[in-house]
C-alpha positions in Angstrom: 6.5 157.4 203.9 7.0 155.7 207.1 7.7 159.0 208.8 4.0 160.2 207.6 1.8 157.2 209.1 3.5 156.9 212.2 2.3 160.8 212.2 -1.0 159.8 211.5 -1.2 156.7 214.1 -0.4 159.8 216.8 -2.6 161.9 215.3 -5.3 159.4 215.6 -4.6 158.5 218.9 -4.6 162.3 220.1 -8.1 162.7 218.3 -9.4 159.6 220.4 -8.4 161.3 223.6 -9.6 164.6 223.1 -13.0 162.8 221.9 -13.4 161.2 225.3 -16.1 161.8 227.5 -15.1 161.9 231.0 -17.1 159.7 233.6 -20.0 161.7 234.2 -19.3 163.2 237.9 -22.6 164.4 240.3 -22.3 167.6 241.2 -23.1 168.1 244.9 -24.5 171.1 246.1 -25.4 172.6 249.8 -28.4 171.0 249.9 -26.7 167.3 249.6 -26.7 165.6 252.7 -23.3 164.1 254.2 -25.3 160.6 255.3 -27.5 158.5 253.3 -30.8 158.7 253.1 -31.2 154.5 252.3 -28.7 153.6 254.7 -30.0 155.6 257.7 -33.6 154.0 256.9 -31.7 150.3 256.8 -30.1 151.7 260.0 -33.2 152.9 262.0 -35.6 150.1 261.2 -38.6 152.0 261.5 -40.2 154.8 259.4 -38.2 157.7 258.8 -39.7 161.2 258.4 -38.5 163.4 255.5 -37.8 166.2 258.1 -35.3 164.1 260.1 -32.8 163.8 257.5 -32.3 167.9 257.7 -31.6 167.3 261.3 -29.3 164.8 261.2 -27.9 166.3 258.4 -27.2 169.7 260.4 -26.1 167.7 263.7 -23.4 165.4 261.6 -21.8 169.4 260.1 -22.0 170.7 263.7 -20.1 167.6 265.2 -17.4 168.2 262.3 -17.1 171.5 262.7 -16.9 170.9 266.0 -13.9 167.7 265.7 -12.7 170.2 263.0 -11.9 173.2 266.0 -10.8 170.8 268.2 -7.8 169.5 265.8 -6.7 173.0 264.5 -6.6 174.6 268.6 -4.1 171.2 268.8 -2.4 172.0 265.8 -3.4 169.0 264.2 -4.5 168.8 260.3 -5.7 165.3 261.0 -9.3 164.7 262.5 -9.6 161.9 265.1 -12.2 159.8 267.2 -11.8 161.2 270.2 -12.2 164.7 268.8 -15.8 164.0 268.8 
């Protein structure tokens, strides 16, 4: 008999597992932007126009891309400051 509920007591706590959600995750897309839109505001002080978050969106991917060359033509995997 003991052999029996200490097979239920597992099979009990494999059931709990397998009925856990996982946290649920935000799927980002293309269309995310890298910066925040609330902390750039905080940042600016001033009004911000919906268009300028594009912009700074596709200047922030160009200086990466950018740092990103710059690292692998110095056979680096690792980005740094100054590669900006």
């Amino acid at each position: 008999m003991a052999k029996k509920k200490a097979k239920k007591k597992v099979t009990r706590r494999a059931a709990k597992k397998v009925t856990r959600r996982p946290a649920a995750r935000k799927k980002t897309s293309a269309a995310d932007f890298i910066i925040s839109k609330s902390r750039t505001k905080a940042a600016a002080g001033i009004n911000v126009s919906g268009e300028f978050y594009a912009a700074l969106d596709a200047a922030v991917r160009s200086m990466i891309a950018t740092a990103e060359r710059r690292a692998t033509d110095n056979g680096r995997k690792t980005l740094r400051p100054h590669d900006l």
